[in-house]
PAZAPA-4460 file (N, C-alpha, C; in steps of 0.05 Angstrom, whole numbers, plus 32768, in hexadecimal, padded with zeros to 4 digits):
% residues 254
    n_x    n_y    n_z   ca_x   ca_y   ca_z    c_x    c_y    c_z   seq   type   mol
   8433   88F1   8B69   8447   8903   8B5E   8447   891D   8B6E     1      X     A
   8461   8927   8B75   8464   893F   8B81   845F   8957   8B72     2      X     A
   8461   8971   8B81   845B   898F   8B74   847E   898B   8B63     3      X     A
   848A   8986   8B71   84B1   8989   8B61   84B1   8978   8B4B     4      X     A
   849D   8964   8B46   84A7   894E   8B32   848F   895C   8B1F     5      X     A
   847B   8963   8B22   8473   8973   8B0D   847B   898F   8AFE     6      X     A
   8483   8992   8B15   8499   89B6   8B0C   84B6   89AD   8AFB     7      X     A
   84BE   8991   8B05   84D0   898B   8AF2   84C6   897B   8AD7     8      X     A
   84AF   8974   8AD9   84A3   896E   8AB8   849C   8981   8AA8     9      X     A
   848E   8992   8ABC   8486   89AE   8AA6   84A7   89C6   8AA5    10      X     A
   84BA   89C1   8AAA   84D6   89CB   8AA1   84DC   89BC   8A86    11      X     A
   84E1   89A5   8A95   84E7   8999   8A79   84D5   8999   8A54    12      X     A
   84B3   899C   8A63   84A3   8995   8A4C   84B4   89B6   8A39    13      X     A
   84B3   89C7   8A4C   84C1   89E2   8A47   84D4   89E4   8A39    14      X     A
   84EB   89D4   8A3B   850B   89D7   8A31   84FD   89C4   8A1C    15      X     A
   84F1   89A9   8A17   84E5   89A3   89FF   84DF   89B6   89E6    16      X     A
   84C9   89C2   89ED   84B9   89DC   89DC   84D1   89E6   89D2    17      X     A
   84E1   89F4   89DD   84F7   8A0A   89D8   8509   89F7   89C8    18      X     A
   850C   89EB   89C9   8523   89DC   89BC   8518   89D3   89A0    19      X     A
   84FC   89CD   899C   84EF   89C5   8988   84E6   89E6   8973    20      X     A
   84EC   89FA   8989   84E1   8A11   8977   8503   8A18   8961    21      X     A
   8517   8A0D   8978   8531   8A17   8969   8533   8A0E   8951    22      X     A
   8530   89EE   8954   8528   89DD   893F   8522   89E5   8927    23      X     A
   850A   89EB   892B   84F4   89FB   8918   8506   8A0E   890D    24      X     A
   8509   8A21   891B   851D   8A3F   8916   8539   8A34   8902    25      X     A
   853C   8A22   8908   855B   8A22   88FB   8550   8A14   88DA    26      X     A
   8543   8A06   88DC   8533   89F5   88C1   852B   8A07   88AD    27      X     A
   851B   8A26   88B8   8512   8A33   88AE   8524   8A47   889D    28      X     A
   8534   8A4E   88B6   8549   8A64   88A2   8563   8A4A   888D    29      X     A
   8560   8A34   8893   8572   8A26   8880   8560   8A1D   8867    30      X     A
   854D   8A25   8869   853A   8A23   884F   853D   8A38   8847    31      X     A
   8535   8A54   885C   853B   8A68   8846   8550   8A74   883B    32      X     A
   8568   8A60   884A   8582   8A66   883F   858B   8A5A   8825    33      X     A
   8577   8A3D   8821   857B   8A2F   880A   856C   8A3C   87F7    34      X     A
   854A   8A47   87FD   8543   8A5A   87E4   8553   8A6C   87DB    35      X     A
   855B   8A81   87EA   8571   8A92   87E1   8587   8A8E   87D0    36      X     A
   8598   8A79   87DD   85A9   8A6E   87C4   859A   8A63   87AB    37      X     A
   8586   8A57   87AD   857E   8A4E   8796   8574   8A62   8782    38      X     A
   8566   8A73   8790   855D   8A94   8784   857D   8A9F   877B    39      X     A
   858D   8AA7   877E   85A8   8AAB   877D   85B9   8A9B   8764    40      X     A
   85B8   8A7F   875E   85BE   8A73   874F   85AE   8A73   873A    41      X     A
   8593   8A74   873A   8588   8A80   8722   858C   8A97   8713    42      X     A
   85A0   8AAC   871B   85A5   8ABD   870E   85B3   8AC3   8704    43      X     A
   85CA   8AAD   8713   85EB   8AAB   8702   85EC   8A9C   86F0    44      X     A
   8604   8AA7   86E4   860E   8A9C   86C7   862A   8A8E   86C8    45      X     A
   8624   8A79   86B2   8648   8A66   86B0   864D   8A68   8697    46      X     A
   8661   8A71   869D   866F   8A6A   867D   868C   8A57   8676    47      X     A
   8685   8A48   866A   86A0   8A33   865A   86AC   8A3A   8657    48      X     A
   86C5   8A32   8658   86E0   8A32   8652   86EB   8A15   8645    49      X     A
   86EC   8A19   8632   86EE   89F8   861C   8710   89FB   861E    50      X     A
   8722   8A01   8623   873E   89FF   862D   874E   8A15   8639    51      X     A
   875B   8A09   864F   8762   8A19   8661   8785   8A16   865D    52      X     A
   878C   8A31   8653   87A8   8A32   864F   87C5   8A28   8664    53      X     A
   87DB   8A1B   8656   87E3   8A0F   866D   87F4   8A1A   8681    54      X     A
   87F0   8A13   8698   8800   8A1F   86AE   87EA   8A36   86B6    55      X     A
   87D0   8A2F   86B4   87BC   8A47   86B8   87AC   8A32   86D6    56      X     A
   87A5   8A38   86E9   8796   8A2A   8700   8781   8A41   870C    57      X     A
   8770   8A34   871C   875A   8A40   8723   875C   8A5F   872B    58      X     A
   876F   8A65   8746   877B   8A76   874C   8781   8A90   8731    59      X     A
   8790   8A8D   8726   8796   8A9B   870A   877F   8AA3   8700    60      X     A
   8770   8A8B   86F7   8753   8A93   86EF   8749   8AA2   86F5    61      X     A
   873E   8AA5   870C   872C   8AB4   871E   8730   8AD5   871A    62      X     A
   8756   8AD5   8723   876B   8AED   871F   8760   8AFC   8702    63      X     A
   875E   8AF3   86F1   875A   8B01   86D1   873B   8AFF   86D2    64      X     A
   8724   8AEE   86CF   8704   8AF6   86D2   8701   8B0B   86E5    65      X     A
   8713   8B07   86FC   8705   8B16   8716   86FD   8B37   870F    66      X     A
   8715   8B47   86FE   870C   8B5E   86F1   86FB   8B66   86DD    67      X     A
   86E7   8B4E   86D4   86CA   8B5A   86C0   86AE   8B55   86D0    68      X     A
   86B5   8B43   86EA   869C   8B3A   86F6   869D   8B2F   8718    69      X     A
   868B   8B33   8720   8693   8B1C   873C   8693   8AFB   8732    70      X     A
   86A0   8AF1   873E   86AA   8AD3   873D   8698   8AC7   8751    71      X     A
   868F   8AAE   8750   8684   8A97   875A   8693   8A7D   876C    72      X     A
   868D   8A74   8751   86A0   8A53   875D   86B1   8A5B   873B    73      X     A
   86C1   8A42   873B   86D2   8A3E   871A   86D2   8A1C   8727    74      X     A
   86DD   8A12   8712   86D9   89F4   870E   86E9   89ED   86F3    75      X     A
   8709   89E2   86F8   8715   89DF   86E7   8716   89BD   86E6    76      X     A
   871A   89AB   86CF   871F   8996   86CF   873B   898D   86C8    77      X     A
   8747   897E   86DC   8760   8973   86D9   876B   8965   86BD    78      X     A
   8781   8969   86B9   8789   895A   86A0   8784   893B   869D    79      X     A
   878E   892E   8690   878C   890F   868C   87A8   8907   869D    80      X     A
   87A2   88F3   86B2   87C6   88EF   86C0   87D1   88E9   86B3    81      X     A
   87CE   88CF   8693   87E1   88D3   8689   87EC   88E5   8674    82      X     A
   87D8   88F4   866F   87EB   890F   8669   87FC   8919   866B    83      X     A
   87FB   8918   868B   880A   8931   869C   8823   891D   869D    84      X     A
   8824   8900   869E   883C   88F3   86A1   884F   88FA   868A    85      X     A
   883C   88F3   8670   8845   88FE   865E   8863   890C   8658    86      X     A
   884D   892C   8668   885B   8942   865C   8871   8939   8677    87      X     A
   8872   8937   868C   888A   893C   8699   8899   8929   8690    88      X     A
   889B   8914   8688   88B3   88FF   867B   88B4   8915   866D    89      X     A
   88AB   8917   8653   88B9   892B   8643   88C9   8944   8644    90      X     A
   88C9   894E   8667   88D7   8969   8670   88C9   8975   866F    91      X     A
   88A5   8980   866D   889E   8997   866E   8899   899A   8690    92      X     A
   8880   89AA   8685   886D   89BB   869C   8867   899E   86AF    93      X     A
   8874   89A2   86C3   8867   898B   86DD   884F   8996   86EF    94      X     A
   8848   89A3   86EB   882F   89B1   8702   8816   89A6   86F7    95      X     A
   8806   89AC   8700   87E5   899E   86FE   87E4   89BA   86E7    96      X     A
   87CF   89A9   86CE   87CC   89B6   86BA   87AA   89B2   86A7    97      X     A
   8791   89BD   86A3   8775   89BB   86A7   8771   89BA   8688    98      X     A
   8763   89AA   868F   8751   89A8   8670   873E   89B9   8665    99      X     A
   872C   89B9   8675   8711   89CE   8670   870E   89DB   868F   100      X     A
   86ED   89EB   8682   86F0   89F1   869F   86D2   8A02   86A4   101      X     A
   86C1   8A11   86B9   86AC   8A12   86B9   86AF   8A30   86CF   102      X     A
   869F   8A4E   86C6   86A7   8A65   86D8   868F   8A6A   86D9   103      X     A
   8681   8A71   86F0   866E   8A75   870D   8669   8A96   870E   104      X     A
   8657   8AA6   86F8   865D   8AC4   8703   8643   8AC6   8716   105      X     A
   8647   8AE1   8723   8629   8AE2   872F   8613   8AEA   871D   106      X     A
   8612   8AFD   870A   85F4   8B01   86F5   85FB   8AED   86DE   107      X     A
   85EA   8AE8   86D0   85EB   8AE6   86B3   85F4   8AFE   86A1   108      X     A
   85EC   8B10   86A4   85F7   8B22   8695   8619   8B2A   868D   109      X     A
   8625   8B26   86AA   863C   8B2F   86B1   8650   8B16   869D   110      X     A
   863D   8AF3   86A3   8648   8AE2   8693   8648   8AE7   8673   111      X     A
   862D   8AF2   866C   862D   8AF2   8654   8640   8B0A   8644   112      X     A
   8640   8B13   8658   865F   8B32   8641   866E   8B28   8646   113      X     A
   867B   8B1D   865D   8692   8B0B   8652   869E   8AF5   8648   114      X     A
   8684   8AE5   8640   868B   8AD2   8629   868C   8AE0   8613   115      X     A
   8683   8AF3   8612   867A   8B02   85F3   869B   8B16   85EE   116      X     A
   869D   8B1C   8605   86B6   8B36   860A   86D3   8B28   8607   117      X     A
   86D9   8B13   860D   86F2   8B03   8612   86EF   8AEE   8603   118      X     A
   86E0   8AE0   85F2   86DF   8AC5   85E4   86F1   8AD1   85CC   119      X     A
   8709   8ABF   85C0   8718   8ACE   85AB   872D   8ADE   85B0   120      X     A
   8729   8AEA   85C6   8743   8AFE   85D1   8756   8AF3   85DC   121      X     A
   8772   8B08   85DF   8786   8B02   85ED   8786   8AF9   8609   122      X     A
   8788   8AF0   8614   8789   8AED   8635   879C   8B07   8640   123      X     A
   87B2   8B0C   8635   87BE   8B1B   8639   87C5   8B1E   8657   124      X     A
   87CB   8B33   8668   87D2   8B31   867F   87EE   8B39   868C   125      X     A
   8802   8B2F   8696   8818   8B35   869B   8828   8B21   8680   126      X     A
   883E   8B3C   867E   8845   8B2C   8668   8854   8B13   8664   127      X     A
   8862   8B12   8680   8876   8AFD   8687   886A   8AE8   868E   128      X     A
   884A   8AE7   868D   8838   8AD3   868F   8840   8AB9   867E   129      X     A
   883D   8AA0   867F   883D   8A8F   8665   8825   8A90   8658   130      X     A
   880F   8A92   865A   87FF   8A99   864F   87F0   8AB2   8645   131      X     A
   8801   8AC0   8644   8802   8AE2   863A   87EF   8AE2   861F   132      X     A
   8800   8AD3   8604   87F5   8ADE   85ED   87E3   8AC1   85E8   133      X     A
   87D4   8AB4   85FB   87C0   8A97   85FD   87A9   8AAC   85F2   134      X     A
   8795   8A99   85EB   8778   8A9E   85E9   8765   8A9B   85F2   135      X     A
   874E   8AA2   8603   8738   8AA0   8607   871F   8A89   85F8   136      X     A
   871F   8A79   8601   870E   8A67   85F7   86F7   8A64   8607   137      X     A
   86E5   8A7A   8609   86CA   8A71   861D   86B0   8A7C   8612   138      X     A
   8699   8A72   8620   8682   8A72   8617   866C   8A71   8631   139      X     A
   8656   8A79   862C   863D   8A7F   863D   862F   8A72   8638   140      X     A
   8628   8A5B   864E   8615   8A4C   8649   85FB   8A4E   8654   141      X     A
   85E7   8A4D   8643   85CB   8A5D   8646   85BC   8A42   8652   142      X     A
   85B2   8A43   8666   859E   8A32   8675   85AF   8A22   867E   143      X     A
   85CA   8A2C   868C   85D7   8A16   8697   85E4   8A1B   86B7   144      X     A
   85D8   8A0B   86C3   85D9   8A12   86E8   85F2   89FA   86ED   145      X     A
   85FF   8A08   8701   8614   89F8   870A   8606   89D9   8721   146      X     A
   85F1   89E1   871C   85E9   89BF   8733   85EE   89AC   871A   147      X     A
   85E3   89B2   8700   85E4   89A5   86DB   860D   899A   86E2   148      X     A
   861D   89B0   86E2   8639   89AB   86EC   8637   899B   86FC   149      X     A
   8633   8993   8714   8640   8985   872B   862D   8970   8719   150      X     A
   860F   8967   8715   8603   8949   871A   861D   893F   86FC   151      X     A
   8623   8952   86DF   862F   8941   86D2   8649   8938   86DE   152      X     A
   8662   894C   86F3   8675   8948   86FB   8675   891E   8712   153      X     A
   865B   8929   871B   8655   8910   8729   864A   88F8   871A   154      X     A
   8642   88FA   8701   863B   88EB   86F3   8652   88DC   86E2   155      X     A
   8666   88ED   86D7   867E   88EA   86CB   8692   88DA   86DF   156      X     A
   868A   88E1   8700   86A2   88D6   870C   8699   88B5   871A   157      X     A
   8678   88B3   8716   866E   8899   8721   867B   888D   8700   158      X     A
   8674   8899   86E5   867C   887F   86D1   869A   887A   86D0   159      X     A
   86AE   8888   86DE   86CD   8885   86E0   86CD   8870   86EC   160      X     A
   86BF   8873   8712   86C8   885D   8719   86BA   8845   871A   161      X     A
   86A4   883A   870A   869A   882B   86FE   86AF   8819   86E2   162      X     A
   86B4   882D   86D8   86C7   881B   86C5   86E0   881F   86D4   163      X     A
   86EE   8828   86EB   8704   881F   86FD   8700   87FF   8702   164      X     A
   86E7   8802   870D   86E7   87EC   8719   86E2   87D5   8711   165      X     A
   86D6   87D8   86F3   86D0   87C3   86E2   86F9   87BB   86E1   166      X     A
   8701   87CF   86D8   8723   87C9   86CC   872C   87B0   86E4   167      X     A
   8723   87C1   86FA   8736   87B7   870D   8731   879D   870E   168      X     A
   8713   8787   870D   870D   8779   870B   8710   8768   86F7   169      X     A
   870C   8768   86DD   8721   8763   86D0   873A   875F   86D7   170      X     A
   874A   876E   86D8   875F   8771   86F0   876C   8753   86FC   171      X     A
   875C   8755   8703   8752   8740   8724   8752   8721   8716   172      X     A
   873B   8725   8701   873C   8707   86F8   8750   8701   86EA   173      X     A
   875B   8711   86D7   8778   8708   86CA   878D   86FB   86DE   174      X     A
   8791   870D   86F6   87A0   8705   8703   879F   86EC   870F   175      X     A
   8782   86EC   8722   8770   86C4   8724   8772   86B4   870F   176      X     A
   8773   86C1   86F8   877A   86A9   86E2   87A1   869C   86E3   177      X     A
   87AA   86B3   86E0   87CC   86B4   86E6   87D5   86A5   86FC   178      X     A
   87C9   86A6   870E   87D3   8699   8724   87CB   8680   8723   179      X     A
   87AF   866F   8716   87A9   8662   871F   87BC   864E   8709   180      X     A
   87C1   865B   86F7   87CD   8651   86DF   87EA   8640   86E4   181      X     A
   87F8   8658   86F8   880E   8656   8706   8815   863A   8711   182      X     A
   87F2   863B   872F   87F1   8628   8743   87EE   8607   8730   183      X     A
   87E1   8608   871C   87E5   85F2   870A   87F7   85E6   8701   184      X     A
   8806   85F9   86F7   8826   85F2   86EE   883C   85EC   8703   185      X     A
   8835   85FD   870F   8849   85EC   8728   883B   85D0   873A   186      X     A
   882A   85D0   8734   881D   85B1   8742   8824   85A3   872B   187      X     A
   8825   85A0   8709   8828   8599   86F7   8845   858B   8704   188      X     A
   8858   85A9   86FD   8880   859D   8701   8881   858A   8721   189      X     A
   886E   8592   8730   8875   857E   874C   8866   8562   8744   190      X     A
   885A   855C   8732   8855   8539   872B   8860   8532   8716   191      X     A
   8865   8543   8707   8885   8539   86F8   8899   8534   8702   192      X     A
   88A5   8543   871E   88B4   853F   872A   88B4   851E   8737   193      X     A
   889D   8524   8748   88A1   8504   8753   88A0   84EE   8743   194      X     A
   888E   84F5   8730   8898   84D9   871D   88AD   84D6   8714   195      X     A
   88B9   84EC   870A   88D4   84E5   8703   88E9   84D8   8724   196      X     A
   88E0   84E4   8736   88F0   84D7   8741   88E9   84B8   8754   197      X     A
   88CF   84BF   8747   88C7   8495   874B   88D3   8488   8740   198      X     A
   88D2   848B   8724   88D9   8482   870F   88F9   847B   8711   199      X     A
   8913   8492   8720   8929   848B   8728   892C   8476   8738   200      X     A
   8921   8479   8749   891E   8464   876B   8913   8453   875D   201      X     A
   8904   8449   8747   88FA   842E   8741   8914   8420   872E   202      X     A
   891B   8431   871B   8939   842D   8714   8948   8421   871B   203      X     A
   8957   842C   873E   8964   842F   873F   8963   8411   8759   204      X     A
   894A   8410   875B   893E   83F6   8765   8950   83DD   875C   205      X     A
   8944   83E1   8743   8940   83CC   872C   895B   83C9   872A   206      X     A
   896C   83DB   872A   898A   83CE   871F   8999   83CA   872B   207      X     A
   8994   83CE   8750   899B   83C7   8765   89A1   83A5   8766   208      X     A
   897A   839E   8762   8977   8384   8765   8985   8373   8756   209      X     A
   8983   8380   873F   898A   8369   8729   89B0   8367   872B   210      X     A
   89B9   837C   8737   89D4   8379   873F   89DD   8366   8752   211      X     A
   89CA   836E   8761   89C8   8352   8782   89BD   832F   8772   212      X     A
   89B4   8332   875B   89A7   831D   8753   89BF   830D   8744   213      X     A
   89CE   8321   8734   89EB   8317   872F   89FE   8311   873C   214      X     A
   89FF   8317   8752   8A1B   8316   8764   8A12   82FB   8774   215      X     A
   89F4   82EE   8780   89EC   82D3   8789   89E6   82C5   8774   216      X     A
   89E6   82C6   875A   89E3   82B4   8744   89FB   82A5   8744   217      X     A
   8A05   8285   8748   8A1C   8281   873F   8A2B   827F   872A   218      X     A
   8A40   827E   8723   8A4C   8274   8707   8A49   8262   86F8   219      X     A
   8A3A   8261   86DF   8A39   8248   86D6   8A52   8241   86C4   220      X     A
   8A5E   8231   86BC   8A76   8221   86B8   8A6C   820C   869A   221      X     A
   8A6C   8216   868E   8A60   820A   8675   8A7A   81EB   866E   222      X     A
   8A6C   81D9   866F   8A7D   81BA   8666   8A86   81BB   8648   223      X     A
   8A9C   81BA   863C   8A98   81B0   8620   8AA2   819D   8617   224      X     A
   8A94   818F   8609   8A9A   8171   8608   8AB4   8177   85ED   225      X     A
   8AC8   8166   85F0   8AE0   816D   85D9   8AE2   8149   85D1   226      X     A
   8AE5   8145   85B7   8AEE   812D   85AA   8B07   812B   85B3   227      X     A
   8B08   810A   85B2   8B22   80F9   85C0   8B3C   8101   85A0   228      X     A
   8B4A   80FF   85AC   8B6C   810E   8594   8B62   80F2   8584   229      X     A
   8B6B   80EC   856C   8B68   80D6   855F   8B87   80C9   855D   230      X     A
   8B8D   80A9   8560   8BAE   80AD   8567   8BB7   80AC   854C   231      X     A
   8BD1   80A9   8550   8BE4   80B3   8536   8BE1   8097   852A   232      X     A
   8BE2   8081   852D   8BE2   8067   851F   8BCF   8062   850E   233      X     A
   8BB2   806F   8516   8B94   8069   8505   8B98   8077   84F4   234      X     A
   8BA5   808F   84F4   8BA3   80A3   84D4   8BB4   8097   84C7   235      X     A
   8BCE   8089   84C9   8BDD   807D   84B3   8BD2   806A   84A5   236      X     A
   8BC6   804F   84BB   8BAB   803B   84A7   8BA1   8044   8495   237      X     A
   8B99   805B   849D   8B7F   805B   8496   8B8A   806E   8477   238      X     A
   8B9C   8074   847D   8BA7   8080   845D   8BB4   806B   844B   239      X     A
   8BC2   805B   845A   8BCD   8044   8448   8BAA   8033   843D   240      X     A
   8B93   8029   8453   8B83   8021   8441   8B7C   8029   8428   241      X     A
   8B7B   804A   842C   8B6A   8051   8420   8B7A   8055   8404   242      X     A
   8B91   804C   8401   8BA7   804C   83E8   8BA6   8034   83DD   243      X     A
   8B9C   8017   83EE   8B97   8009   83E2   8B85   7FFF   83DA   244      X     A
   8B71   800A   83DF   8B58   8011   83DC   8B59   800D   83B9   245      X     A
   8B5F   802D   83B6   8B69   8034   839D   8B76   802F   838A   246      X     A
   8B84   8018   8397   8B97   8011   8384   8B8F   7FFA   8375   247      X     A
   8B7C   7FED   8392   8B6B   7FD7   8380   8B57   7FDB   836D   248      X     A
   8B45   7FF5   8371   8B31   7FF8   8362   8B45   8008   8345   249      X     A
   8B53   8011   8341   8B61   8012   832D   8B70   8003   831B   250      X     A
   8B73   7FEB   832D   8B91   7FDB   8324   8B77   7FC4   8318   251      X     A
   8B5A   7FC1   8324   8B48   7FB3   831A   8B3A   7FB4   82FD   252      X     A
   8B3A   7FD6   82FE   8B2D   7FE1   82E9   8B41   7FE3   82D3   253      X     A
   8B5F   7FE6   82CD   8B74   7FD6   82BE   8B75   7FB7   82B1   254      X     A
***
C-alpha cells in the first residue's frame, strides 16, 4: 500500500468521525427538543367545549379565546355526515358544522379562569354574528394532556374503520349471496327452456310421423254383406198359407 492510499484512508476514516459526531449532535438537540416540549405540555391546560355553536369553526374559535390567553392547538369534531345531509335537504346551513371540541392554552392557570370566566356566559361578540346571544359551554379538564386527545381520537377512528369494514363485508356477502342466487335462477330458466323446447321438437316429431304414417297407410274399404231382396211371389204364399193355416185350425176347432 502506498503513502496516497493511506492518506486517502485516514481522510476518509476523518469524514467518518465528523459525520458520526453530526449524527450524535442532531439526536441530541432532537431529544432536547422533545424534553422541552414535553416539559412545556406539562404545564398546559385544555378545556372542553361540550357544543360548539353553529356556523362557529376553528378559525372563529381561536378569534374569541385568543383575547383571555395564548392559544395552542383547538381540535373541533366534525358533525355526523348524515346530519349535515340532513340539514341541507331541509334548506339550512350547508357549511361544515362541529360537535364538540377540545382548546390547547399554554398554562393551566390561564385554562382554568377561563373555564371558570366564560362557562354560562354570552359568547357575545359582533353582533351581526349568528352566534352573538349563543352560550358558552366549556370546562377544564384537570389531569388531561392532549397526547390522552390524540391516542382516544386514534382509538375512536381505528373502531370506525373496523366496523366500516365489518359493514362493508357484510356488504360483500349479501351481494355473493345475490348474485349467486341470480346465477341459479338463470341456469334454472335456461333448462326449463330446453326442455321445453325438447319437449316441442319431440312433439312435433311425433305428429310429423304419425302424419307420414297416415298418408302411406292405405284405404281400407270395409265389404258389407247385404241380404238377397226376397221376390214378390214368396210373400203372397206365404200369406195365403198362412190364412189357411188358420182357417183350418179354426174351422177344426168348430
Amino acid at each position: 500500500m502506498t503513502e496516497e492510499d493511506l492518506e486517502v484512508n485516514d481522510s476518509a476514516g476523518e469524514d467518518g468521525i465528523e459525520n458520526d459526531v453530526k449524527v450524535e449532535k442532531r439526536k441530541n438537540k432532537r431529544k432536547q427538543r422533545l424534553m422541552e416540549e414535553a416539559a412545556k405540555a406539562g404545564k398546559r391546560g385544555i378545556c372542553y367545549l361540550s357544543r360548539i355553536p353553529p356556523h362557529m369553526n376553528p378559525v372563529k374559535l381561536r378569534q374569541l379565546l385568543s383575547q383571555y390567553g395564548e392559544i395552542q392547538r383547538i381540535y373541533l369534531v366534525p358533525e355526523d355526515p348524515a346530519a349535515q345531509m340532513n340539514r341541507k335537504r331541509a334548506g339550512g346551513f350547508r357549511g361544515q358544522e362541529f360537535s364538540e371540541g377540545w382548546v390547547e392554552f399554554t398554562t393551566k392557570s390561564i385554562a382554568k379562569r377561563v373555564a371558570k370566566m366564560l362557562n354560562g356566559q354570552q359568547i357575545g361578540g359582533r353582533k351581526r354574528s349568528s352566534f352573538y346571544y349563543d352560550i358558552w359551554n366549556i370546562k377544564y379538564l384537570s389531569k388531561f394532556k392532549w397526547d390522552d386527545l390524540t391516542e382516544e381520537i386514534a382509538y375512536n377512528n381505528a373502531v370506525r374503520e373496523q366496523k366500516l369494514a365489518l359493514e362493508v363485508s357484510v356488504a360483500k356477502k349479501e351481494r355473493d349471496f345475490f348474485l349467486t342466487q341470480v346465477d341459479k335462477s338463470r341456469a334454472l330458466s335456461a333448462i326449463e327452456e330446453r326442455l321445453k323446447k325438447k319437449q316441442k321438437v319431440q312433439q312435433e316429431s311425433v305428429e310429423t310421423s304419425s302424419s307420414v304414417d297416415n298418408q302411406l297407410m292405405p284405404k281400407l274399404i270395409r265389404q258389407v254383406t247385404q241380404k238377397k231382396a226376397v221376390a214378390a211371389g214368396t210373400g203372397e204364399s206365404k200369406t195365403k198359407l198362412s190364412r189357411d193355416t188358420l182357417a183350418a185350425v179354426f174351422g177344426g176347432s168348430s
